[in-house]
C-alpha positions as CSV (number, residue, x, y, z in Angstrom):
1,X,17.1,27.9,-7.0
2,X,18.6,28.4,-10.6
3,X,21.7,26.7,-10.0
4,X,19.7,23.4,-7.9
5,X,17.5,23.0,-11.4
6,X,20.8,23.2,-12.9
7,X,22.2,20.4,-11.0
8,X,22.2,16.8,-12.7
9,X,19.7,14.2,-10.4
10,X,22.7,12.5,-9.0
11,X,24.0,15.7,-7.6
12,X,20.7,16.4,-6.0
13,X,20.6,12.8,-4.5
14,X,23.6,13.4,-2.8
15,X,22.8,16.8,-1.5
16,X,19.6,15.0,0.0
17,X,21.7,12.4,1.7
18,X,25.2,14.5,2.6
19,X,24.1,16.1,5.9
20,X,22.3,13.1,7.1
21,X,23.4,11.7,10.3
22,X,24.0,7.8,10.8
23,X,21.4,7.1,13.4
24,X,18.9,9.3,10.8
25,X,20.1,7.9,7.7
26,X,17.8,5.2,6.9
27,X,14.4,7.8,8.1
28,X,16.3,10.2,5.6
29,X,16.1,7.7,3.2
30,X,12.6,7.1,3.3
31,X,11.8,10.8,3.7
32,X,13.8,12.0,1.1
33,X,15.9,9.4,-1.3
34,X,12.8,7.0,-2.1
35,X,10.5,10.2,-2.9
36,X,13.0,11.6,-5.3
37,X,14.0,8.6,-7.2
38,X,10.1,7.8,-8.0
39,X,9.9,11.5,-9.2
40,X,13.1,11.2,-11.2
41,X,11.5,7.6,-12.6
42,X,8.3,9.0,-13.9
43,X,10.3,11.8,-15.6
44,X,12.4,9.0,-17.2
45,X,11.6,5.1,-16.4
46,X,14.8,3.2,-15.5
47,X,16.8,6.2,-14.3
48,X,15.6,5.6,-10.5
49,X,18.1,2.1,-10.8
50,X,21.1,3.7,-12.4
51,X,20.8,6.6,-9.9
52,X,20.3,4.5,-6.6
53,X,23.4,2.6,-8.1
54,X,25.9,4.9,-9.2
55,X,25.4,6.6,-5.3
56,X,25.4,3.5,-3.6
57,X,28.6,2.5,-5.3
58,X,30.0,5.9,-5.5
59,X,29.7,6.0,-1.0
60,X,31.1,2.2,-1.4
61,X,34.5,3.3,-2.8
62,X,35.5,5.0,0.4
63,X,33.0,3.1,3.3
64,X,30.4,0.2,2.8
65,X,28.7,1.5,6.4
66,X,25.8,3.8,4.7
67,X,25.2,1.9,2.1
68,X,25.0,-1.6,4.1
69,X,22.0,0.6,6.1
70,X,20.4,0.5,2.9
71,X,20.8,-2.9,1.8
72,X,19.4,-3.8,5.5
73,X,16.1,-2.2,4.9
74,X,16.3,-3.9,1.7
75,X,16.1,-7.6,2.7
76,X,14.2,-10.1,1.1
77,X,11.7,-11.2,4.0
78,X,10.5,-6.8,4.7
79,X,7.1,-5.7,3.8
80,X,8.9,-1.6,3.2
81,X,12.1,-1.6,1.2
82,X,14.4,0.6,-0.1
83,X,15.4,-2.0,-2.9
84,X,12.7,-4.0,-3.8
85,X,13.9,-6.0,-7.1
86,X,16.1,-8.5,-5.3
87,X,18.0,-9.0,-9.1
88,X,18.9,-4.9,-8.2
89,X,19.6,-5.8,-4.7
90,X,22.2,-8.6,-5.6
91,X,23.6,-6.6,-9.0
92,X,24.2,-3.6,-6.8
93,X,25.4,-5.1,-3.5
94,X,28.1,-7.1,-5.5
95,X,29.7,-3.6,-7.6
96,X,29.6,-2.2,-3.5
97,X,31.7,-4.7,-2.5
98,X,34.0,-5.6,-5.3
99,X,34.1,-1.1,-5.6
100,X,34.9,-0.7,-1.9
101,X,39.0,0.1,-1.8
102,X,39.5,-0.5,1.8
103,X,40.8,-3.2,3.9
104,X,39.3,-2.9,6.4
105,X,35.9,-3.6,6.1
106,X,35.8,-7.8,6.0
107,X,33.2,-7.4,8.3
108,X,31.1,-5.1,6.5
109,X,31.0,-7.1,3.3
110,X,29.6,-10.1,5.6
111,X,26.8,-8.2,7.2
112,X,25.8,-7.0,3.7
113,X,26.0,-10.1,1.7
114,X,23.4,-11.6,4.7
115,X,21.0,-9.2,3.0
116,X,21.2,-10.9,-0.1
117,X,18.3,-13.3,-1.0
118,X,18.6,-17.5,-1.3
119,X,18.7,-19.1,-3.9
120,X,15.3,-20.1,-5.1
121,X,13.8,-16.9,-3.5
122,X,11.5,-15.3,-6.1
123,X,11.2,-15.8,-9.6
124,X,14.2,-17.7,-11.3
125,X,15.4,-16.3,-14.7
126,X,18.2,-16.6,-16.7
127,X,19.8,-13.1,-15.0
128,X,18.9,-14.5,-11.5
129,X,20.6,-17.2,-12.1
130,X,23.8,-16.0,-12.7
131,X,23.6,-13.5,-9.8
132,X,23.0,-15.8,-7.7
133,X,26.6,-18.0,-9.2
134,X,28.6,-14.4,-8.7
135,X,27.0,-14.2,-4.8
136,X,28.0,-17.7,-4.3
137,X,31.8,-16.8,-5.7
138,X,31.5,-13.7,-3.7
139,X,31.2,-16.2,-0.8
140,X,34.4,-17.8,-1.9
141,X,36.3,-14.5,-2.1
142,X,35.4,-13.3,1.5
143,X,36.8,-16.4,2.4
144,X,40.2,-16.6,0.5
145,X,40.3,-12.6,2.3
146,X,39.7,-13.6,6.0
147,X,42.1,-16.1,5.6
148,X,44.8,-13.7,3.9
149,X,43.4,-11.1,6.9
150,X,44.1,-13.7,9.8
151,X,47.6,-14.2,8.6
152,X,48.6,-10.0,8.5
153,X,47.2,-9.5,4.9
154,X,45.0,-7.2,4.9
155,X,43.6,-6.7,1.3
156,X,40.9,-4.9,-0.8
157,X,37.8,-7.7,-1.5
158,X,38.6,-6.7,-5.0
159,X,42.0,-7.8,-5.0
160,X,41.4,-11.6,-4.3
161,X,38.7,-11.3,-7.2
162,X,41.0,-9.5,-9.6
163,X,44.4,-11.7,-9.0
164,X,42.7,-15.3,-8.2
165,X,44.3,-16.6,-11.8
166,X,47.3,-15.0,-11.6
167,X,50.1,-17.7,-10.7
168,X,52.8,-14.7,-10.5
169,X,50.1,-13.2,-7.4
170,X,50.1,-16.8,-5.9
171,X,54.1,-16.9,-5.6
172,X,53.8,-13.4,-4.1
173,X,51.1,-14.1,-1.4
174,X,53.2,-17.0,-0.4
175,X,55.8,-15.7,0.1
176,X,54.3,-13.1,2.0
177,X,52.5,-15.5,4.0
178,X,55.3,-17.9,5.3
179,X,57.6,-14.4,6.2
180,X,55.3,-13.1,8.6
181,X,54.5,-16.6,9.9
182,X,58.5,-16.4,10.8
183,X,61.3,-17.5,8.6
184,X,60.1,-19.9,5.9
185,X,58.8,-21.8,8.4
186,X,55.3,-23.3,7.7
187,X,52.7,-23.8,10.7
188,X,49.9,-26.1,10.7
189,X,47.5,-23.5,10.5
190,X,49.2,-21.6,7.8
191,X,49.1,-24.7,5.6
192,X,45.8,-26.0,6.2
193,X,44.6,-22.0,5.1
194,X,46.9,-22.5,2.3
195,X,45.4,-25.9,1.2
196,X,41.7,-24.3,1.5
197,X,42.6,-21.3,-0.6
198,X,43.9,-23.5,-3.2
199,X,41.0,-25.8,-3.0
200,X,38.7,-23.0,-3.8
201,X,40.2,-23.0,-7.0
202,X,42.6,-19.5,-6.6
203,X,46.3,-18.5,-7.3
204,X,46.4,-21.9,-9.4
């Protein structure tokens, strides 16, 4: 008992959540994550949000599938969720993504940015705003990746944000792209991708 009331919150949020199971995870979350983090935010008002974040993006680093069962139950049109501010809801989802160091997980970061409000849903401030501009060049950055992923290049979401500018990266990626096509030797399809990617504005 000592050493649990010695244990910072965000240690106790993931002892709540470890030994969850997936099919139990979002009941577990209601049971026992929501509960906490309106204790911990009467103790201290704001810390609810940095906690819910820092696990979220923590769990995000290795594997977006837990915490895209949160932003599910987090949508904009649900009576119950677990993120109601949809400004959190965007903030967060976009540090999951852009965190997340697999490859793997295209997918994923699709399914997740569906729970993402429109724009014009709710109240529209200044921070809104811009939120809603980094979702919309999220959108972009999927796409640059499942075109890199259909041609055998397989990378990080955070990559293609971090290396759009870079006009070294481009020469790389090309490269890259026309060898596993086969010898130099551009394809229709490879070039159309290319000419999208550059319309998008990267690796100019």
């Amino acid at each position: 008992m000592k050493e649990l009331q010695q244990m910072k919150d965000i240690e106790k949020l993931r002892l709540l959540m470890n030994s969850c199971s997936e099919d139990k995870y979002v009941t577990s979350a209601y049971q026992w994550m929501v509960p906490f983090l309106h204790r911990c935010e009467k103790q201290s008002p704001g810390v609810a949000n940095e906690l819910l974040k820092e696990y979220l993006v923590t769990l995000a680093k290795g594997d977006l599938k837990f915490p895209l069962k949160i932003f599910q139950h987090s949508k904009p049109d649900l009576q119950q969720k677990i993120i109601p501010d949809q400004d959190q809801l965007m903030a967060i989802a976009l540090e999951c993504i852009y965190t997340c160091e697999r490859n793997d997980q295209l997918c994923l970061c699709y399914d997740l940015l569906e729970c993402l409000p429109e724009r014009g849903y709710g109240d529209k401030t200044e921070a809104t705003t811009k939120l809603h501009d980094m979702v919309d060049q999220l959108e972009q950055i999927l796409s640059v990746s499942e075109l890199l992923e259909k041609h055998g290049l397989e990378k990080p979401i955070s990559f293609v944000k971090n290396t759009q500018s870079s006009s070294e990266e481009a020469r790389k990626l090309m490269v890259r792209l026309t060898r596993h096509t086969g010898r130099n030797l551009f394809t229709t399809s490879l070039s159309v991708d290319i000419w999208v990617i550059l319309s998008f504005g990267f690796y100019k």
